[in-house]
C-alpha positions in Angstrom: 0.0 0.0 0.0 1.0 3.5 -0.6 1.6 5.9 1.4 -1.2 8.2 -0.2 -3.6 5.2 -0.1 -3.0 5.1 3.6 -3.7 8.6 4.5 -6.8 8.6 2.0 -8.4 5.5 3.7 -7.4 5.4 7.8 -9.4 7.5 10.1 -7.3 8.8 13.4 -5.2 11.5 14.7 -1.9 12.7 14.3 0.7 14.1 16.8 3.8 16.1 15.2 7.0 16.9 17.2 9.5 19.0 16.7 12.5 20.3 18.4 14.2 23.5 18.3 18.1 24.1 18.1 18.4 23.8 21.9 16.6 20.3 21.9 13.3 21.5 23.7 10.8 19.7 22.1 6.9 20.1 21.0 4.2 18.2 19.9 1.4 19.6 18.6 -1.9 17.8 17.2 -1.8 18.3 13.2 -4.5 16.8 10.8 -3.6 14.3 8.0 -0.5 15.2 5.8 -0.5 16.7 2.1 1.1 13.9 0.2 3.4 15.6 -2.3 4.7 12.3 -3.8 5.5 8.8 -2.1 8.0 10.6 -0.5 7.7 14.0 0.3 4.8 15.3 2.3 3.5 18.6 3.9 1.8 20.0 6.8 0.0 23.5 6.8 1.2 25.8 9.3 0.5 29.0 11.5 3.3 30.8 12.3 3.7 29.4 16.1 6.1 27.1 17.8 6.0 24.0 15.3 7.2 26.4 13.1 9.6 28.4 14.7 11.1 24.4 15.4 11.9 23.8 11.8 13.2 26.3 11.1 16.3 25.9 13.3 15.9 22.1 13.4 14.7 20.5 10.7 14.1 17.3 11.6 10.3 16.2 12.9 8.7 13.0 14.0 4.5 12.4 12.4 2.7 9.6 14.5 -0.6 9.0 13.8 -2.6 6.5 15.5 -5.9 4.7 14.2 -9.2 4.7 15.4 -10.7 2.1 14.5 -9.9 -1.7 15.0 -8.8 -1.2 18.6 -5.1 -1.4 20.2 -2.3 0.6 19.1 -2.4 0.9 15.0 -1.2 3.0 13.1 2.4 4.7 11.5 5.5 6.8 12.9 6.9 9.0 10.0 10.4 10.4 10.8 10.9 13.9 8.7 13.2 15.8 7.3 12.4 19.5 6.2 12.8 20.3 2.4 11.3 23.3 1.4 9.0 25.9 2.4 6.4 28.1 1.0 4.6 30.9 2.2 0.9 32.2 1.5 1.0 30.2 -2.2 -1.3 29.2 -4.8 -0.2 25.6 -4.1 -0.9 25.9 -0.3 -4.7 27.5 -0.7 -5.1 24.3 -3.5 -4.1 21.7 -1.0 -5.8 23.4 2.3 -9.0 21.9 2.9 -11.9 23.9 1.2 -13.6 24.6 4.5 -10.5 26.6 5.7 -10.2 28.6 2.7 -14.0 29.9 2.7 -13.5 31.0 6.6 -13.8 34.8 6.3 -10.3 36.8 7.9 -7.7 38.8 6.4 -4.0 38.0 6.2 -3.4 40.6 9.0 -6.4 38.9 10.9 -4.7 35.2 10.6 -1.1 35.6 9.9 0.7 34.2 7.4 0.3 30.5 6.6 3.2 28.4 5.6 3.2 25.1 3.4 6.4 22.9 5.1 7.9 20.3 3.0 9.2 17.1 4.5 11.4 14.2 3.1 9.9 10.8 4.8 13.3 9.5 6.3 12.0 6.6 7.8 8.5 4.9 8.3 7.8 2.6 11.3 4.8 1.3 13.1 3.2 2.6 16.0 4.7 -0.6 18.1 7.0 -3.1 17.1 4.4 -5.4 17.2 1.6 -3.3 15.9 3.2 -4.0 12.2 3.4 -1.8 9.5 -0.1 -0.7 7.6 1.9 -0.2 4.7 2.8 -3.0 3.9 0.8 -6.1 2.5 1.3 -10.0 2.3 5.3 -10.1 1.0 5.0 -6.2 0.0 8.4 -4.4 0.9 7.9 -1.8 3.7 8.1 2.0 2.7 12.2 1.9 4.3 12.8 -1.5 2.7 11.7 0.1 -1.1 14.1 3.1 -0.8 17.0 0.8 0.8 16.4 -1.7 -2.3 16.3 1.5 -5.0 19.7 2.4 -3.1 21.4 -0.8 -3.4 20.5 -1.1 -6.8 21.7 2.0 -8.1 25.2 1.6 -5.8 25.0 5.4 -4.8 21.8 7.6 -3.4 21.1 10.5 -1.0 21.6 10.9 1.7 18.3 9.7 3.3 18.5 6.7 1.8 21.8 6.3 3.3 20.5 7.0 6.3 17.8 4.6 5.6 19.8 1.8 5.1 22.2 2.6 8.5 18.8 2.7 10.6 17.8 -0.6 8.8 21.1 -2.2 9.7 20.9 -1.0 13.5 17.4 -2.4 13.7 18.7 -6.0 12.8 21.3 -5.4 14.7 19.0 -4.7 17.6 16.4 -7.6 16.6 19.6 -10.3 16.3 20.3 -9.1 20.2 17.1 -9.5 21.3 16.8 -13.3 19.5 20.2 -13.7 22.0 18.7 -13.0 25.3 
């Protein structure tokens, strides 16, 4: 499953966290992300403390938890910050329509800002709560961009990182199977 078909069909609620430069942290509840492509999304934002974060600290953290089916389902997304754009066409096309029909001025709302992300790493909820992403033998969302990076023999930087997170996990998992 992709990550667009995800967000389209779960129902829940989403948490995202940021830090600023001195590492004190926030979490803040934010709706469903804008899916850009199957691996870039974006979040509308005020111009408050989520904000402020990224822009000294671009790295973020997206869980969102399920409502349905009971337990702890759903997806962590770890984020890097791309790009940014402020008060665009593109953002008033993506905002929800009921947002865009609420009567205030600029001045009366500040300006909004459409925040890019690079989706470093996607993980359940729990280690046991498996990915939704995946499907029967499907690989998961880390496992396609490690296998496009060891195919190619080079990549970016994510999906170096990528594959150094996947290698710790199995490191950590072949520890556990020890004890």
């Amino acid at each position: 499953m992709s990550i667009a078909e995800y967000f389209e069909n779960a129902k829940g609620r989403g948490i995202l966290s940021t830090a600023n430069s001195d590492g004190e942290v926030d979490a803040a509840v934010y709706g469903k992300p804008k899916i850009i492509d199957e691996n870039t999304i974006a979040f509308i934002m005020r111009d408050r403390r989520t904000h402020a974060n990224v822009q000294s600290n671009p790295h973020a953290a997206y869980l969102f938890m399920e409502h349905e089916g009971g337990g702890y389902k759903g997806i962590r997304l770890y984020l890097t910050k791309v790009h940014e754009e402020q008060d665009t066409e593109r953002l008033y096309a993506l905002r929800r329509p009921d947002h865009n029909a609420i009567a205030e001025t600029r001045e009366e709302r500040g300006p909004l800002f459409l925040v890019l992300f690079n989706i470093d790493a996607v993980r359940p909820i729990t280690p046991r709560g498996g990915n939704p992403l995946e499907q029967g033998d499907a690989a998961t969302h880390e496992g396609n961009a490690v296998a496009a990076f060891r195919g190619r023999g080079s990549g970016s930087s994510t999906e170096r990182l990528i594959v150094e997170r996947r290698a710790e996990k199995e490191d950590e998992d072949q520890k556990d199977k020890r004890f």
